[in-house]
C-alpha positions in Angstrom: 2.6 162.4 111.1 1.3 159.6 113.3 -1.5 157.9 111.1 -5.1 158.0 113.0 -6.6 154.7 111.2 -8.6 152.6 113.5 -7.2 148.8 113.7 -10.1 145.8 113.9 -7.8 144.0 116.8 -5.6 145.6 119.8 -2.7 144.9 121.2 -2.9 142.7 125.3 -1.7 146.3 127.0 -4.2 148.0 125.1 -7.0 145.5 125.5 -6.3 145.4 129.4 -6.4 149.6 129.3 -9.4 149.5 127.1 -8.0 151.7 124.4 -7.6 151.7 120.8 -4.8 150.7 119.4 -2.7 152.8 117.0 0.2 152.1 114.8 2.4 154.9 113.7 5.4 152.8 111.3 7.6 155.9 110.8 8.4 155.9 115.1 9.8 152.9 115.5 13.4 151.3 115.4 14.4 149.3 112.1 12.5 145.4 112.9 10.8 146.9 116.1 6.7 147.4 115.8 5.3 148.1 118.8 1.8 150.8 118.7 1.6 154.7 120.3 0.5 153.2 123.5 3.4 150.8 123.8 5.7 152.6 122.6 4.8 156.2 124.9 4.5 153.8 128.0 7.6 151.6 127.0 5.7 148.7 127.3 6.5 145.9 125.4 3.5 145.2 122.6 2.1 142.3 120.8 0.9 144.4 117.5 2.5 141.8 114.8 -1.1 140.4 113.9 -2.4 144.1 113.6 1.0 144.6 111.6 0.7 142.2 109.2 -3.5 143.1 108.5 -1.8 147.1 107.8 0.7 145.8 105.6 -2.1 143.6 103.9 -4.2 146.3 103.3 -1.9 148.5 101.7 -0.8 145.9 99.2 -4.4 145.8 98.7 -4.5 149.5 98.3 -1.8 150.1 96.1 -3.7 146.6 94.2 -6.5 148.5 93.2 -5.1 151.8 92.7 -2.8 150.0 89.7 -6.5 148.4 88.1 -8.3 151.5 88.0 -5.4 152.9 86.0 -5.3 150.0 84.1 -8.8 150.0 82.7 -8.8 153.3 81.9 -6.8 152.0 79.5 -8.0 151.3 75.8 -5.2 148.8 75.5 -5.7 147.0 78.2 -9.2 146.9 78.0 -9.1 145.3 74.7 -6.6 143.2 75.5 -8.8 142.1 79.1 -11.8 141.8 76.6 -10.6 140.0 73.6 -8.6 137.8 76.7 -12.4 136.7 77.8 -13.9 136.7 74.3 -11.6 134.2 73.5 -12.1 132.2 76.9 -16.0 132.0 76.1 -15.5 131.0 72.5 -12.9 128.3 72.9 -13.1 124.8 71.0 -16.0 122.9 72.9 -15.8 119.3 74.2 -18.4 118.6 71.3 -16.9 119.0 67.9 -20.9 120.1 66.6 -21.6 122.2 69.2 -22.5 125.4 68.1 -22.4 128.9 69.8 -24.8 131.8 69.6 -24.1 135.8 70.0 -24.2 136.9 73.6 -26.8 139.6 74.2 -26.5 140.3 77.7 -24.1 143.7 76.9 -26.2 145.6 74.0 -26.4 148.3 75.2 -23.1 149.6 76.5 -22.2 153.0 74.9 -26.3 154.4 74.5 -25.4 158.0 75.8 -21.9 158.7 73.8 -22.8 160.9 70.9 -21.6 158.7 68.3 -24.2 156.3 68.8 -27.3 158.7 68.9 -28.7 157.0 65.7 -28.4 153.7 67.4 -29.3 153.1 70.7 -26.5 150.1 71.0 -22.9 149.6 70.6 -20.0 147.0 71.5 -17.6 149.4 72.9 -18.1 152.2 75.6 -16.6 155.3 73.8 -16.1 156.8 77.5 -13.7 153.9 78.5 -10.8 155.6 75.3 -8.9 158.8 76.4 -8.7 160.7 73.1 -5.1 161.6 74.2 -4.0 157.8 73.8 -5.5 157.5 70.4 -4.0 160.3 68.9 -1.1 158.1 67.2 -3.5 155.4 66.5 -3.5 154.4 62.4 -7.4 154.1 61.1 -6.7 150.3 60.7 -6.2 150.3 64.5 -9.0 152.4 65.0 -11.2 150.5 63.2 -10.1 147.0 65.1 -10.7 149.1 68.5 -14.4 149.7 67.5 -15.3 146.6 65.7 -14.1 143.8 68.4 -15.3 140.3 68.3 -18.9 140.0 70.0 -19.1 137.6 73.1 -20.7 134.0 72.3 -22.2 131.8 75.0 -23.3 128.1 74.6 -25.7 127.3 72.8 -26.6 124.6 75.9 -27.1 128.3 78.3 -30.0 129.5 76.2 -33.7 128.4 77.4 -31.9 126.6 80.4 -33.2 128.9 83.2 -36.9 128.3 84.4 -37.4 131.9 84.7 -35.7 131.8 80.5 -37.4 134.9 78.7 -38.2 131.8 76.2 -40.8 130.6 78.1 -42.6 133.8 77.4 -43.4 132.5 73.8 -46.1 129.9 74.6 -48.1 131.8 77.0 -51.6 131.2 76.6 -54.9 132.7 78.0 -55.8 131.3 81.7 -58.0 132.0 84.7 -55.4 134.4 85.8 -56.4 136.6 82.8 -59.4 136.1 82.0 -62.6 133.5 83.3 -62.5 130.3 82.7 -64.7 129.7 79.9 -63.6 133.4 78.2 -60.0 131.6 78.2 -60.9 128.3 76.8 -63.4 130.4 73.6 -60.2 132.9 73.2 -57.5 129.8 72.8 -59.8 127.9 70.4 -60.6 130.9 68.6 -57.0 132.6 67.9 -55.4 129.7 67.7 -57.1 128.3 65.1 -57.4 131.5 63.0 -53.8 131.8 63.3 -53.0 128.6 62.6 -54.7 128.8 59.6 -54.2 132.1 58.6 -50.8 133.2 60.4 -48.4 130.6 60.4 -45.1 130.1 58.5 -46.3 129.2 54.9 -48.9 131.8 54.8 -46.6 134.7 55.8 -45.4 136.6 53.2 -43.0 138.7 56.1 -41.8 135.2 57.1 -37.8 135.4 57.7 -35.4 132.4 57.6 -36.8 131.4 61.5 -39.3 129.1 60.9 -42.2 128.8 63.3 -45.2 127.3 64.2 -48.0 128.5 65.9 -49.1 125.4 68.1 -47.9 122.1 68.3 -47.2 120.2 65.2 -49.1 117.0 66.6 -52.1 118.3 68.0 -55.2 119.9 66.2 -53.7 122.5 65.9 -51.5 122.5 63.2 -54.9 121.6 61.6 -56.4 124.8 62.1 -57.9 124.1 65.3 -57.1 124.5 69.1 -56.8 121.4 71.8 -59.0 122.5 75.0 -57.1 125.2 76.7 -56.9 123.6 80.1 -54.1 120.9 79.0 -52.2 123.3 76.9 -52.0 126.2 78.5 -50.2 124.3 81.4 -47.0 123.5 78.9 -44.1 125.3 79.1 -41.4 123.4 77.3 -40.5 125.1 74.3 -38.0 123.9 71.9 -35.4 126.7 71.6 -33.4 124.6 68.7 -35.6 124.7 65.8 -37.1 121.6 64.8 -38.7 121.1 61.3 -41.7 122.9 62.1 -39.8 125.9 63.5 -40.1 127.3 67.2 -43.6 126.9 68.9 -45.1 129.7 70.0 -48.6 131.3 70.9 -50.3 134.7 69.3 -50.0 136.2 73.2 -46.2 134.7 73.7 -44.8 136.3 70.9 -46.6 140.0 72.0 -44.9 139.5 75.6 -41.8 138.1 74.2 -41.0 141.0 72.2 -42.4 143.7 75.2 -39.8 141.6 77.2 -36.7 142.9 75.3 -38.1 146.5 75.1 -35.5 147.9 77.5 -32.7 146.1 74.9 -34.3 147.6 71.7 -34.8 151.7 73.0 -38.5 151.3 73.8 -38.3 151.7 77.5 -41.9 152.3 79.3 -42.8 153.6 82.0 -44.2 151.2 85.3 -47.3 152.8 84.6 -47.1 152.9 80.8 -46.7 149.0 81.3 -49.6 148.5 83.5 -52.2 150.7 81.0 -50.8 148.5 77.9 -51.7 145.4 80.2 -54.9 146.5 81.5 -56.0 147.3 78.1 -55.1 143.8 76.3 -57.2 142.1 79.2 -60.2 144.6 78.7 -60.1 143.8 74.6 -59.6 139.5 75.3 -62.7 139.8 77.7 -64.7 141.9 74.7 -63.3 139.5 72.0 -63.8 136.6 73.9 -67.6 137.2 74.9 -68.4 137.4 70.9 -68.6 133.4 71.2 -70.9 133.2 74.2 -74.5 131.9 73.8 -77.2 131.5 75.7 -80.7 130.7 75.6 -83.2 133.2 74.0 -85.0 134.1 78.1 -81.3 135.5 79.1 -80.0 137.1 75.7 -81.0 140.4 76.6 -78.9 140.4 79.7 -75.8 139.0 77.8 -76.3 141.6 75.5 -76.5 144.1 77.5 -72.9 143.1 79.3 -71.5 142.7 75.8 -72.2 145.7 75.0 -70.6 147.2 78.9 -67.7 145.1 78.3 -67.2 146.3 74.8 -67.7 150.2 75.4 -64.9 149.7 78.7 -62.5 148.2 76.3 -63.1 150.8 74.0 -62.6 153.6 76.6 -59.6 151.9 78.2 -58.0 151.5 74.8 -58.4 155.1 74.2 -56.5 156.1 76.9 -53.4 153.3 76.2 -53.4 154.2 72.3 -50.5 156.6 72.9 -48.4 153.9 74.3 -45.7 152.2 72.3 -45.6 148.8 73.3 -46.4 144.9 71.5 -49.3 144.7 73.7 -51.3 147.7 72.6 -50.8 146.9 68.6 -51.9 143.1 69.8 -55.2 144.9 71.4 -55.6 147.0 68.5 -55.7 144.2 65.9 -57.9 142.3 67.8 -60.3 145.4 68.6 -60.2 146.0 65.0 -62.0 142.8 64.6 -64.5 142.6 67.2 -68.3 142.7 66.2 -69.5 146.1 67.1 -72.8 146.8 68.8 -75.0 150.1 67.7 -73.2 152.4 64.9 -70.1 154.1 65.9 -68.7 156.7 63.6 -65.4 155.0 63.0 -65.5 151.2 62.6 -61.3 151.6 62.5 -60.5 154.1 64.5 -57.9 152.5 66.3 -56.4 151.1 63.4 -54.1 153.6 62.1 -52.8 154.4 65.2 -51.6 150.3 65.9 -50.0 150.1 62.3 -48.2 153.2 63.0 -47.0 151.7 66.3 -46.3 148.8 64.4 -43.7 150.7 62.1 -41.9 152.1 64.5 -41.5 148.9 66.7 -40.1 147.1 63.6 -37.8 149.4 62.8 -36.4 149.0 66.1 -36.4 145.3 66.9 -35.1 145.1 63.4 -31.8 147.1 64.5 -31.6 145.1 67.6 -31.5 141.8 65.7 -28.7 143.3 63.2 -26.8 143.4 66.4 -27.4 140.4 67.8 -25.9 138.7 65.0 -27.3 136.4 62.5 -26.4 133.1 65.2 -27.8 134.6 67.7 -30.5 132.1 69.3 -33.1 135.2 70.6 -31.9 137.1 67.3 -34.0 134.4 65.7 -36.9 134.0 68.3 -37.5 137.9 67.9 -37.6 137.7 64.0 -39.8 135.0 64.0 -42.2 136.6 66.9 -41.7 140.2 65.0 -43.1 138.5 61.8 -46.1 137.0 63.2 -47.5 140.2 64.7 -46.2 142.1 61.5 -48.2 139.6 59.1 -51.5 140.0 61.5 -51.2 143.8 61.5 -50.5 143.4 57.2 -53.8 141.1 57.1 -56.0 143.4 59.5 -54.7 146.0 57.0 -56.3 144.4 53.7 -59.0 143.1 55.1 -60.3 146.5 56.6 -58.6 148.4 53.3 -61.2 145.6 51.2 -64.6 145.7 53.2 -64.5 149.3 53.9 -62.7 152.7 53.4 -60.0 152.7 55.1 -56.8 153.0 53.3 -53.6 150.5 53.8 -50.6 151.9 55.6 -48.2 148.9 55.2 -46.1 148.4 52.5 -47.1 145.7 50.0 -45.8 142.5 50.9 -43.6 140.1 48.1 -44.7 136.7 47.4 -41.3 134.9 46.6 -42.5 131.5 46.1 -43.3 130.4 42.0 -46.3 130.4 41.0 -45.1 127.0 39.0 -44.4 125.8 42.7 -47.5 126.5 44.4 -49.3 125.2 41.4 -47.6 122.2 41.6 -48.4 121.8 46.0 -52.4 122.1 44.6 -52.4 119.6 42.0 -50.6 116.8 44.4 -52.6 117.9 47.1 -55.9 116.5 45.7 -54.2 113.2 45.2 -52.9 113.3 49.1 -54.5 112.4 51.6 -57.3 114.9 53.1 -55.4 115.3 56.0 -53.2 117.6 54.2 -55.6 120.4 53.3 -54.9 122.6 56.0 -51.1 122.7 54.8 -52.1 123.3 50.9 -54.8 125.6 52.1 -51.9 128.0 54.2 -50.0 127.9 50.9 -53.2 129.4 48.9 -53.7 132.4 51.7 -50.3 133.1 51.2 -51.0 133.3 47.3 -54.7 135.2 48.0 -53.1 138.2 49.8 -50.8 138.7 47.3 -53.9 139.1 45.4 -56.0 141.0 47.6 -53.0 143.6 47.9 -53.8 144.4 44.1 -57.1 144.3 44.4 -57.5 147.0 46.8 -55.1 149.2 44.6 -57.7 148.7 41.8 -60.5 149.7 44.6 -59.2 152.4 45.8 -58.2 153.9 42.3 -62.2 154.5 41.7 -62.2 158.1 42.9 -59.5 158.6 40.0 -58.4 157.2 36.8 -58.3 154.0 36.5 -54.9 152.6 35.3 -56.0 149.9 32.8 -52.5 148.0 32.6 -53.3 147.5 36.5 -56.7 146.2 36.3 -55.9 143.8 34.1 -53.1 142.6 35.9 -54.9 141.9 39.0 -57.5 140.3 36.7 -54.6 137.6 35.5 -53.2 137.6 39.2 -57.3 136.3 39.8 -56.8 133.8 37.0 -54.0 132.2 37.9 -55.1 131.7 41.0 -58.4 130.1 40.3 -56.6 127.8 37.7 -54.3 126.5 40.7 -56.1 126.5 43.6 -60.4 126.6 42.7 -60.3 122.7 41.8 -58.5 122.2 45.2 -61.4 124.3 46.9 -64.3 122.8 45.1 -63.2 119.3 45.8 -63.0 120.1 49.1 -66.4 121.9 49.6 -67.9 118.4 47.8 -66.1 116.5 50.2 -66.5 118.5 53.1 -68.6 116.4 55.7 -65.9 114.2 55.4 -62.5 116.3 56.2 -61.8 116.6 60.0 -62.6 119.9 61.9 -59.8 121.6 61.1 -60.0 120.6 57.2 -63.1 121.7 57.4 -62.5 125.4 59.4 -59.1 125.4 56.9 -60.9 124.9 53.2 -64.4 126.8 54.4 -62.2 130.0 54.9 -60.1 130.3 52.7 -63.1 129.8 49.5 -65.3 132.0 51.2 -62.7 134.7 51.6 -61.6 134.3 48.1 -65.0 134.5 47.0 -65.6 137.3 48.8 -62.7 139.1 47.6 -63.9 138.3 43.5 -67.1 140.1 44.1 -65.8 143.2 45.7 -63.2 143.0 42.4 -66.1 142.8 40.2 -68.0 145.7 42.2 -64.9 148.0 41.1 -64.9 147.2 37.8 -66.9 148.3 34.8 -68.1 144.9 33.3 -68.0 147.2 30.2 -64.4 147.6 30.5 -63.4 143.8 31.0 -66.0 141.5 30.4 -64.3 138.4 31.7 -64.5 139.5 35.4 -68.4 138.9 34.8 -67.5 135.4 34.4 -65.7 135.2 37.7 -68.2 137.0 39.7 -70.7 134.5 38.7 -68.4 131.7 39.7 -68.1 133.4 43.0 -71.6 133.4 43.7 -72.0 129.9 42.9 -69.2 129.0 44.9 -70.4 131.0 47.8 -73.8 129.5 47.1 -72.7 125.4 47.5 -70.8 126.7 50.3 -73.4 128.0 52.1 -75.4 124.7 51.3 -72.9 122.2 52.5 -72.2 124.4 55.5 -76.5 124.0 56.5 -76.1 120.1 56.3 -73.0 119.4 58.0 -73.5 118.5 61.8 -72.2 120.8 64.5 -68.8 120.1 65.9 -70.4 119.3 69.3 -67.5 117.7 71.0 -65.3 120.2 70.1 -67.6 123.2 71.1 -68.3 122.0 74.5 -64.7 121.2 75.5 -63.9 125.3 74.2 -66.8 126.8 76.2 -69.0 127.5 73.1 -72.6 126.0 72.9 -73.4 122.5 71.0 -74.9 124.1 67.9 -72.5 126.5 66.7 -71.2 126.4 63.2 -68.0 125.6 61.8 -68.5 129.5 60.1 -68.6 131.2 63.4 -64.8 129.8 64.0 -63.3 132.7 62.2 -61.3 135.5 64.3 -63.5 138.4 62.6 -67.3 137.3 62.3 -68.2 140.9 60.6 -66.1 139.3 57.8 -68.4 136.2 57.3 -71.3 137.9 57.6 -70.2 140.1 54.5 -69.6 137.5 52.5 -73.1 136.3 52.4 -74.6 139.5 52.2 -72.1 140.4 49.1 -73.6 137.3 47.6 -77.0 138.0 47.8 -76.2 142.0 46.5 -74.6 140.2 43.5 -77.0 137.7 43.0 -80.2 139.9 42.9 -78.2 142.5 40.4 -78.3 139.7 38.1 -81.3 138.7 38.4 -82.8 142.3 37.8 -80.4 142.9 35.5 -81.1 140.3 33.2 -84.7 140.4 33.9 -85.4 137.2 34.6 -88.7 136.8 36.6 -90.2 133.8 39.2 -86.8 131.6 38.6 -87.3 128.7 41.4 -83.6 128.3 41.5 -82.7 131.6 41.8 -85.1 132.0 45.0 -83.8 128.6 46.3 -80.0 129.9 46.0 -81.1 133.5 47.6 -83.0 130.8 50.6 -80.1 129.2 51.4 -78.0 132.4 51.8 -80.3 133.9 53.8 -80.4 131.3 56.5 -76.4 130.9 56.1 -76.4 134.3 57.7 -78.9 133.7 59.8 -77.4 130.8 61.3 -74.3 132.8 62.8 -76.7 134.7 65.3 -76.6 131.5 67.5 -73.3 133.6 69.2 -73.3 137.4 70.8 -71.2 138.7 68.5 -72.7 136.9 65.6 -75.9 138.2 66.5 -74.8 141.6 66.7 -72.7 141.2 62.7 -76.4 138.9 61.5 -78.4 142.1 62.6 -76.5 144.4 60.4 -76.4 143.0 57.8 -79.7 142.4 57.2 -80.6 145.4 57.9 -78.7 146.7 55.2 -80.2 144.1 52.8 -83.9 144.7 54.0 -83.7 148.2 53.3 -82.5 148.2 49.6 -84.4 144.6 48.3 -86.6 144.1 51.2 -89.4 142.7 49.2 -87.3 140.3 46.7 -85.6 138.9 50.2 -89.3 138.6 51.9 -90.4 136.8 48.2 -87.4 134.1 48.6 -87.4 133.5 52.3 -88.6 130.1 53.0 -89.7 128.7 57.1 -88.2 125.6 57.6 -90.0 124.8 61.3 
């Protein structure tokens, strides 16, 4: 049968006729080719470059035909694989060089029904005929499914501008949010998470080091360089130096969202553009907490406070269903923001992050396991997964220890000596006072252990209280003020002479440990253990030279202005969560007039001095919206139970 296939070139006869030429090979003589035309007409033809492109594209034909068949083959496509494996792994021209775990290919195999409980695999079971395995021994078998994974340079990773690496040190800009909103949000997380955050505080801390910020800049000291020179950096150093791998709070949530189509927590388009919208609507809230005007336009600012926090809250309703880095992110930070009026849940987003939380983990987790323990990005997502992990475990506690809300994360192991960390204190007051913010990280790290016990014992009051546990968490307390509380009160004596970030660094954590003694000593029956009296009246001292060194000290003006806030904020309005503050000094003053009536002591000039100087600590936080908003309850809380013993100690310095 003469074959009907169009040539792309004709024959001169044909050209001059304007017809197609066709070749039918079966027709003509042995070493004879002419086409139908030629051949019908007798005409002699020139069809040996039309020919030769048939015979071509048979070969080329019969080619393919012979690959398909061979890649259906397991044993060839093992052999092709383990061929190129090999090719990509070979000795490199530098002895040192090392190579890290490809993982462009994860997630070949996610539909076979072997691999249901994980959503990745190294070999396509579709690609084996289960008629050529039938002879197979289980050694074999067992080779087949467990092949070599692919390596790449190490030289490959982070080369690319458009590298997913570059994600990691994204900052807030213009494009997100205003100008000033970005420069109050980089100053503000920055510094909390440098101080509260970073490697040697976090207890969920893997082998992948990291540090949030750069080690030379303020930073590392606690504090934040003005936004608009960082945020315009985009080098980031994918070998780990001693520090570990930079990275910002808001790089690590969209470096882990990046890889969610890797680790089986795909989202929709518009499931990505909720999560986004509603991480913008919560920086814009968080971020206006720090604004400050003066007293003829507060009402105003107020008022659009309140707007902007009500949206957020609305938007972040409708997003809370959504699975993604971003959402948790929002939710930890909305957890924290100052809240105008009286809401009926101060946490009611909280649950729902942590469970989001969970679930992520568990899946980024797997992902990493496949990856491969030298696996450049397997390290970048443990180190990013740990960060948000150890916020979501701290916005846990701290909202498990002010309130009633009840921890959902497991507790988290401290694995460094206590002979160790004792040991980083003592030498620490004989270093220099540059190194407080280091020795400081080390005592949060130590303080939540304690705070996780603590809240056991607090939420134990509604039933019986397990004595063996109480008094371990009161030797937990000991230990730690026989390590770290001479560290502290040297630096609260020296305090205006440490740096900012010294200052921000020791001022945290002794209030915060303060803080958590007295709502210890609230849980406990002084009857039951008398020695916590003596710590919660060490507390309130503590709390109390605090609050009096904090009065005197000048405002860090130059740093203020270049972060957007005003010239006369405190170094106590730096923290991430003002409500938190703001509790501190009003447990103080709780504890301090229980004792006083307690012990019925009356017209003590000290003891009204002390209750003064608390007073106007809190007080002086209402210089910012959101301080204003934590300054106002609070002291409506206090008014209303010893309203006339605060009236009696309040003093007017104008």
């Amino acid at each position: 049968m003469i074959s009907r296939r169009r040539q792309n070139t004709s024959c001169d006869p044909c050209r001059r006729v304007k017809r197609r030429c066709f070749f039918a090979p079966l027709d003509n003589a042995p070493g004879e080719t002419r086409c139908v035309n030629c051949q019908h007409h007798n005409r002699s033809c020139t069809f040996e470059f039309a020919a030769s492109k048939t015979t071509k594209t048979t070969s080329n034909r019969r080619g393919t035909g012979l690959e398909r068949s061979l890649l259906h083959s397991p044993s060839n496509v093992l052999q092709a694989d383990e061929g190129f494996a090999s090719g990509l792994t070979a000795e490199p021209a530098t002895p040192d060089q090392d190579v890290w775990a490809s993982w462009l290919d994860m997630d070949a195999g996610q539909d076979s029904h072997e691999n249901n409980q994980s959503t990745f695999s190294l070999v396509d079971p579709s690609l084996i005929d289960p008629a050529n395995i039938t002879g197979t021994s289980d050694d074999q078998l067992t080779r087949t499914r467990e092949r070599p994974a692919v390596y790449i340079s190490h030289s490959m990773v982070g080369s690319s501008p458009n590298s997913p690496i570059y994600l990691l040190n994204t900052k807030v800009d213009a494009t997100i949010l205003e100008g000033r909103l970005s420069c109050i949000h980089n100053a503000i997380v920055t510094g909390c998470a440098s101080r509260f955050v970073d490697f040697e505080c976090n207890l969920y801390a893997t082998a992948s080091r990291y540090q949030l910020g750069d080690e030379h800049s303020p930073q590392s000291s606690g504090l934040s360089t003005p936004a608009g020179s960082a945020e315009k950096e985009l080098a980031v150093q994918v070998t780990p130096s001693r520090a570990g791998f930079q990275m910002t709070s808001l790089g690590v949530v969209r470096f882990l969202d990046h890889f969610g189509g890797l680790y089986g927590n795909r989202l929709s388009q518009s499931d990505k553009k909720l999560s986004a919208k509603a991480l913008k609507a919560v920086l814009r809230a968080f971020s206006m907490q720090w604004l400050s005007t003066e007293s003829g336009s507060m009402d105003s600012l107020n008022n659009a406070y309140h707007d902007t926090w009500f949206e957020a809250r609305s938007i972040l309703q409708s997003a809370q269903s959504i699975k993604s880095f971003r959402i948790v992110y929002a939710i930890l930070l909305f957890d924290g923001i100052a809240i105008p009026g009286k809401p009926k849940s101060p946490h009611e987003f909280l649950n729902t992050g942590l469970e989001h939380l969970q679930y992520l983990q568990s899946l980024v987790n797997e992902y990493c396991g496949i990856l491969g323990p030298h696996s450049t990005y397997s390290a970048l997502l443990e180190a990013s997964l740990s960060v948000v992990s150890w916020a979501g475990y701290i916005r846990d506690i701290g909202a498990a220890l002010t309130g009633s809300h009840s921890c959902k994360l497991p507790s988290a192991s401290h694995t460094k000596a206590s002979q160790d960390i004792q040991l980083d204190a003592v030498g620490a007051i004989h270093q220099d006072l540059d190194d407080i913010p280091g020795v400081c990280r080390r005592a949060v790290a130590q303080a939540f252990y304690v705070w996780r016990q603590i809240v056991r014992v607090k939420e134990s009051l509604n039933s019986a209280v397990s004595l063996p546990e109480v008094v371990s968490t009161i030797t937990a307390v000991e230990e730690f003020n026989q390590t770290f509380r001479p560290f502290m009160n040297r630096c609260i004596e020296s305090l205006e002479h440490l740096s900012t970030g010294s200052k921000a660094s020791s001022v945290s954590i002794t209030l915060f440990w303060d803080l958590s003694v007295l709502i210890l000593a609230e849980s406990i029956d002084p009857d039951l253990i008398s020695q916590i009296q003596s710590y919660r009246l060490e507390a309130i001292s503590s709390v109390t030279k605090t609050a009096q060194r904090l009065l005197s000290l000048v405002p860090e003006e130059a740093f203020n202005l270049q972060n957007g806030l005003r010239a006369d904020v405190p170094i106590i309005s730096y923290h991430i969560t003002p409500s938190l503050t703001a509790t501190t000094f009003e447990k103080a003053i709780e504890a301090m007039i229980d004792i006083h009536l307690t012990d019925g002591e009356q017209d003590n000039l000290i003891w009204k001095q002390q209750i003064d100087t608390l007073m106007k600590s809190l007080a002086s936080l209402d210089v910012t919206v959101g301080g204003e908003q934590v300054t106002k309850a609070a002291f409506s809380s206090l008014l209303r139970r010893h309203g006339d013993v605060l009236s009696e100690c309040w003093t007017d310095t104008t």
